[in-house]
Backbone as a chain_set.jsonl record, in Angstrom:
{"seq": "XXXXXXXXXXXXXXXXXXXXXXXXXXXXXXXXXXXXXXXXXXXXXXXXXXXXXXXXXXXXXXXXXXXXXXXXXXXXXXXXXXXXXXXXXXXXXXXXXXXXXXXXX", "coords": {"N": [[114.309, 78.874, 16.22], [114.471, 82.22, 17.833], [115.631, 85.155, 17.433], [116.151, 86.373, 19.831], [115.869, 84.587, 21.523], [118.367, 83.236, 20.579], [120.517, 84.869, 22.011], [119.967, 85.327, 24.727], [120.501, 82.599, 25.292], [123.348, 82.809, 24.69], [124.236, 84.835, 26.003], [123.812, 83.435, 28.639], [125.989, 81.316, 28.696], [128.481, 82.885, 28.197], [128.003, 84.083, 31.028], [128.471, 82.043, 32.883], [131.01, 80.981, 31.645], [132.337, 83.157, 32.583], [131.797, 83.059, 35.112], [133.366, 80.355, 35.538], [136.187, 81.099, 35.071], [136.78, 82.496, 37.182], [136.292, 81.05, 39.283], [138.491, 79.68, 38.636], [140.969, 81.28, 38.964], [140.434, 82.035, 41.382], [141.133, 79.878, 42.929], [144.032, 79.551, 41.772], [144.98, 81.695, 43.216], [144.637, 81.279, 45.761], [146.658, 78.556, 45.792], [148.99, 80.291, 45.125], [149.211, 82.008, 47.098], [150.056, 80.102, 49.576], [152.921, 79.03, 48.567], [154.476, 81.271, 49.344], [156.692, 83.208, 48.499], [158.789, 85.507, 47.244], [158.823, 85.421, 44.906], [156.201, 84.692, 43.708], [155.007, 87.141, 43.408], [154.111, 88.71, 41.463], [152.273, 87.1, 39.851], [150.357, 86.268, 42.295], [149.359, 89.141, 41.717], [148.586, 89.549, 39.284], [146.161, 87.753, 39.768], [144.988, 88.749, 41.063], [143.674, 91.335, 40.205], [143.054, 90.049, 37.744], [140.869, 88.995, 38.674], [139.294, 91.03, 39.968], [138.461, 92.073, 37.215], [136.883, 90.183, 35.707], [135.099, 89.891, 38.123], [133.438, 92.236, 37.342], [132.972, 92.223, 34.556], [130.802, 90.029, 35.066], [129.299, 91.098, 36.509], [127.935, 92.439, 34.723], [127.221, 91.495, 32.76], [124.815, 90.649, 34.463], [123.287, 92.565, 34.141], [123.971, 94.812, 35.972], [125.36, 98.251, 35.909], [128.911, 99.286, 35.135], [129.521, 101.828, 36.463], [127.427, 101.426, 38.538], [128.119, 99.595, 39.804], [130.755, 100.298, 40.716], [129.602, 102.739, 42.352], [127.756, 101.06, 44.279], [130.318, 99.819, 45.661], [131.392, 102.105, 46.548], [129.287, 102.684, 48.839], [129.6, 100.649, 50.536], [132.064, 100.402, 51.259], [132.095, 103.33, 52.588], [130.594, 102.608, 54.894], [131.228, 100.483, 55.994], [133.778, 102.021, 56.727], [132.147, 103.836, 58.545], [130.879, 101.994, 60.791], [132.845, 101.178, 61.456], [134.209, 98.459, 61.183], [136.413, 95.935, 61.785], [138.649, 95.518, 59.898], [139.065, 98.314, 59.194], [139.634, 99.245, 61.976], [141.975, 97.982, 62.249], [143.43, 99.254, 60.461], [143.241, 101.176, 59.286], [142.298, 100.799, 56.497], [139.83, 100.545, 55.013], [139.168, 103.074, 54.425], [141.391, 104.313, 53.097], [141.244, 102.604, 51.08], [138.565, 103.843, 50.051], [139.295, 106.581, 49.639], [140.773, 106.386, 47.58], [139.052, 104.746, 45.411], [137.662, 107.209, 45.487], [138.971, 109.062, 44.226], [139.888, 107.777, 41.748], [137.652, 107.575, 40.337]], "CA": [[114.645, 79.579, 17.433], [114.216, 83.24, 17.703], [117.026, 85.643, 17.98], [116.102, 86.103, 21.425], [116.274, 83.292, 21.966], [120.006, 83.16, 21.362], [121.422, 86.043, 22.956], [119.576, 84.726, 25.974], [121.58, 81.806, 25.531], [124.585, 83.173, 24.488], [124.616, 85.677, 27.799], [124.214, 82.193, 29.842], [127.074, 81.198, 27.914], [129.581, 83.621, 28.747], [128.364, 84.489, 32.59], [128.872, 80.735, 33.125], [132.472, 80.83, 31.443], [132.838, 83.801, 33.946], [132.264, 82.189, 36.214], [134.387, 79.202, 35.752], [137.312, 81.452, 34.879], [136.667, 83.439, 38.271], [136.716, 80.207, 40.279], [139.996, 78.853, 38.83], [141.582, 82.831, 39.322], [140.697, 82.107, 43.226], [141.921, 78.415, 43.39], [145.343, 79.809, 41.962], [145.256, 82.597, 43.978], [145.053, 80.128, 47.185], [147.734, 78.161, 45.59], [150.16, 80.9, 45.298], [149.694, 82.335, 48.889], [150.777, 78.619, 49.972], [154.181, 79.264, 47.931], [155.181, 82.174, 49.879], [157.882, 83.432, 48.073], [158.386, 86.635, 46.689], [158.578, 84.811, 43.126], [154.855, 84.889, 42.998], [154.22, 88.661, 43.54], [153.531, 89.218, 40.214], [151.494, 86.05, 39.889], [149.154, 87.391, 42.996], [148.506, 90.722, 41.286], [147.682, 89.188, 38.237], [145.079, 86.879, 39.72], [143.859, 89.986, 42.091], [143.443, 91.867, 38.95], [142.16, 89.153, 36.755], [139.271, 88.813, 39.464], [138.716, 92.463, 39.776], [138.27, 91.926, 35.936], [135.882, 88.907, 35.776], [134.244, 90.733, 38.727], [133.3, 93.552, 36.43], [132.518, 92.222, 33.537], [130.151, 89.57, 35.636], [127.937, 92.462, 36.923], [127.561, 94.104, 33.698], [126.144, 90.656, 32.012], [124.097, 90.338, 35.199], [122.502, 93.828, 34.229], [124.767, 96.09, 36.64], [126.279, 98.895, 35.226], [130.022, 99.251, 35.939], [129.169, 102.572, 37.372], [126.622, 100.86, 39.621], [129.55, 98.62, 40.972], [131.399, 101.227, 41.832], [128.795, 103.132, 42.95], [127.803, 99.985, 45.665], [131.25, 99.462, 46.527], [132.231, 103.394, 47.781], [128.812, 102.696, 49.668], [129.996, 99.768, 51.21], [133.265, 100.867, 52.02], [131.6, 104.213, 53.571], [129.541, 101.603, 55.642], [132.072, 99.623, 56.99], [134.257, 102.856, 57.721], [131.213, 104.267, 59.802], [130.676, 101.361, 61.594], [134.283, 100.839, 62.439], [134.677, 97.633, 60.857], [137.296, 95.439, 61.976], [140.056, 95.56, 59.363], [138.89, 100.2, 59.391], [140.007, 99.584, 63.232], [143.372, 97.651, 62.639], [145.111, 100.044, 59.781], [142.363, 102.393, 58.077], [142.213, 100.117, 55.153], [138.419, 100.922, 54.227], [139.291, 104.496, 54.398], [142.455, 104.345, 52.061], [140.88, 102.345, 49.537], [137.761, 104.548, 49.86], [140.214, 107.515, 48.909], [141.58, 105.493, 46.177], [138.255, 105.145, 44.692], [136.766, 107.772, 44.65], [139.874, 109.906, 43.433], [139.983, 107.673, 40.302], [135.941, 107.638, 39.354]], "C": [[114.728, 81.077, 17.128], [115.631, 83.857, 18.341], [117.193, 86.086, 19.401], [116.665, 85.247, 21.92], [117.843, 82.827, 22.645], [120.469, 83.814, 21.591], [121.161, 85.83, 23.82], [120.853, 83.739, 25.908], [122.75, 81.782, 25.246], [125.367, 83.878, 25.94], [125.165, 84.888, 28.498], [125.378, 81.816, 29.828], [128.453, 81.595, 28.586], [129.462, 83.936, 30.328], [128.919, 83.097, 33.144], [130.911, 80.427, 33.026], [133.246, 81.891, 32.32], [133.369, 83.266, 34.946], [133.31, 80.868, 36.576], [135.634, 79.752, 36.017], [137.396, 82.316, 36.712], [137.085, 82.119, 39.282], [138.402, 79.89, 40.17], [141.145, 80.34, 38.813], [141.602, 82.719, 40.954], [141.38, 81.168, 43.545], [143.649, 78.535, 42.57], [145.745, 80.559, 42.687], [145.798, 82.163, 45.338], [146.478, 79.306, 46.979], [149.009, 78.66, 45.334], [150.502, 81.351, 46.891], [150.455, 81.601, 49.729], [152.568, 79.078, 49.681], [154.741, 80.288, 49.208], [156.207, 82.951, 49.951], [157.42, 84.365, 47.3], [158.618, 86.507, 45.232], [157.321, 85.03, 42.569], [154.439, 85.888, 43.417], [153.429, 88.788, 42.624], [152.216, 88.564, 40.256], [150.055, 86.541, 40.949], [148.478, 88.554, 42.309], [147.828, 90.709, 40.312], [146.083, 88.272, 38.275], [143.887, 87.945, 40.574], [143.297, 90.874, 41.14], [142.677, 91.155, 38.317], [140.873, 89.347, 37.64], [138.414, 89.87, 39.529], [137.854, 92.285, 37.96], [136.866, 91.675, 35.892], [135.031, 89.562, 36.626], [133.144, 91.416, 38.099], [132.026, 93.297, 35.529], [131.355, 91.364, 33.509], [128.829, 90.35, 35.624], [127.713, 93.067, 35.855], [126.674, 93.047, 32.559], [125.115, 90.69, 32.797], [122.772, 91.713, 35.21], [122.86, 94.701, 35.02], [125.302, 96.965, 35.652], [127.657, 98.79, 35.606], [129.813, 100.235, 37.326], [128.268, 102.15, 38.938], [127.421, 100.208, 40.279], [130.187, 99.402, 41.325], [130.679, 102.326, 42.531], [128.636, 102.643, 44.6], [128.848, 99.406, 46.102], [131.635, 100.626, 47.108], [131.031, 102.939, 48.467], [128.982, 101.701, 50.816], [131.138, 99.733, 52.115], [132.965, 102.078, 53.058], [130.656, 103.678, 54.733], [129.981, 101.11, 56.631], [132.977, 100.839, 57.65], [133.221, 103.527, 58.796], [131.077, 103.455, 60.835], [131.984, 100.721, 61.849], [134.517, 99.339, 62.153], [136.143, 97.126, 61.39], [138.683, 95.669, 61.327], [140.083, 97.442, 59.063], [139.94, 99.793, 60.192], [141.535, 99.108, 62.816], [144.114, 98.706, 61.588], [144.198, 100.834, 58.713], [142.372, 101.865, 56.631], [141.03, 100.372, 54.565], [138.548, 102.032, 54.064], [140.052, 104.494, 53.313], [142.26, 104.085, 50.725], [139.847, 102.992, 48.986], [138.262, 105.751, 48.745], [140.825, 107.375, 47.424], [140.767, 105.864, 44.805], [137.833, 106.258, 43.965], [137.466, 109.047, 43.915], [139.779, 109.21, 41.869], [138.23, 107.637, 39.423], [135.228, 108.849, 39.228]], "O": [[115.118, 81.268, 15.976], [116.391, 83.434, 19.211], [118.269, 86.129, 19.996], [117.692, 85.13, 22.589], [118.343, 82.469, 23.711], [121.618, 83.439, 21.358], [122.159, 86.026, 24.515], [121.965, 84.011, 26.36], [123.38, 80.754, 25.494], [126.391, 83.652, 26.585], [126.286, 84.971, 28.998], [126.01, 81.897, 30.881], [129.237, 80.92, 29.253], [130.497, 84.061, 30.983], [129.888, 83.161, 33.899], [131.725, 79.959, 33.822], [134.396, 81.732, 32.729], [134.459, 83.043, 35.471], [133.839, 80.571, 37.647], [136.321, 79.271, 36.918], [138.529, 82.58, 37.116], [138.097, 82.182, 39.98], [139.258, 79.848, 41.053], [142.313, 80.04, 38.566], [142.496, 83.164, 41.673], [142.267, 81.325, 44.384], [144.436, 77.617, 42.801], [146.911, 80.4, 43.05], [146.855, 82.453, 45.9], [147.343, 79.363, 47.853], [150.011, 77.948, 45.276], [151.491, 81.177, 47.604], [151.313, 82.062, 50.482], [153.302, 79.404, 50.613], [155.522, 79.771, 50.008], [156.693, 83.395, 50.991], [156.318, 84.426, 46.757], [158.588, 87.473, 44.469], [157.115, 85.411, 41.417], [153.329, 85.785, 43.939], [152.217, 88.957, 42.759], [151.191, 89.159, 40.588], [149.009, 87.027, 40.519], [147.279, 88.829, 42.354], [146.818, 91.381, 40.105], [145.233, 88.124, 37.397], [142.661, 87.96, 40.681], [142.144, 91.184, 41.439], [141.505, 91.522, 38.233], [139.889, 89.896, 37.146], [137.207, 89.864, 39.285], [136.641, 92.438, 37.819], [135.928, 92.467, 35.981], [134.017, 89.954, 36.049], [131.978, 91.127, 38.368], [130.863, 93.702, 35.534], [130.651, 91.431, 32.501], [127.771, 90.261, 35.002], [127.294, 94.224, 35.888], [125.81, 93.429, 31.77], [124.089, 90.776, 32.123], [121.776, 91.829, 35.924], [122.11, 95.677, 34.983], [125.696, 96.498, 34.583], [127.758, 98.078, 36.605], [129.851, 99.943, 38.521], [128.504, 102.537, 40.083], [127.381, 100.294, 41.506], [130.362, 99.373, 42.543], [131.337, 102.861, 43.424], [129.0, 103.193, 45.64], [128.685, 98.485, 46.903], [132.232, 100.504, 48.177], [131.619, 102.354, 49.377], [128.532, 101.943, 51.936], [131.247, 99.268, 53.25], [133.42, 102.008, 54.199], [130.021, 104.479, 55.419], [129.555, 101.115, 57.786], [133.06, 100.868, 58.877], [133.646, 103.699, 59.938], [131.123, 103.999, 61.938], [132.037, 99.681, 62.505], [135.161, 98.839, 63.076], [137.037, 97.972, 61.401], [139.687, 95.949, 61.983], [141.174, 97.888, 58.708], [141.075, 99.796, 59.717], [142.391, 99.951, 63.085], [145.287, 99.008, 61.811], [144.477, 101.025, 57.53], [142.462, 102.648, 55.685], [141.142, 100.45, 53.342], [137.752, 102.315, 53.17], [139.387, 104.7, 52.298], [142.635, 104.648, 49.697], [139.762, 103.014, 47.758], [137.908, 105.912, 47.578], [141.183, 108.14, 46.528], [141.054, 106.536, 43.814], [137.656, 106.48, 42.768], [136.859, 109.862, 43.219], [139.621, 109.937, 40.889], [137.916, 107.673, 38.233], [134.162, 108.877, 38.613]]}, "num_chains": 1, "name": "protein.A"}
């Protein structure tokens, strides 16, 4: 087998274990919201985080840069604030986090 070969299949490897770890980060995530108690704050932020994470590091096996992800997310967010998106209209939330962005990149 050629060393190609396995870094090909090594990549598969890890976007796969991404991915697994990304699913069971959402299916606790669902299972804390249920709870509803301000016991699992933390717990939430860590799984909203972890995903952000996994997110990340997803797109960057997939051949994204990071930069490129945040790149296509201020455009997305400048997208939805132009077109007045639903959750824009109820509390300027695409705007805020827009701000967020692009102060820290």
């Amino acid at each position: 087998m050629k060393r190609e070969d396995l870094n090909i299949m090594s990549n598969v490897k890890v976007i796969e274990e991404l991915k697994a770890q990304l699913l069971c980060i959402i299916g606790d995530f669902y299972r804390l919201l249920t709870k509803g108690s301000n016991v699992a704050q933390e717990a939430i932020l860590d799984c909203i985080s972890g995903a952000i994470i996994l997110l990340y590091l997803l797109g960057e096996r997939l051949g994204y840069s990071y930069a490129a992800v945040d790149d296509n997310l201020k455009k997305k967010l400048k997208t939805g604030i132009i077109e007045e998106d639903d959750i824009e209209k109820q509390g300027k939330d695409l705007s805020r986090l827009y701000t967020h962005i692009k102060e820290r990149i």
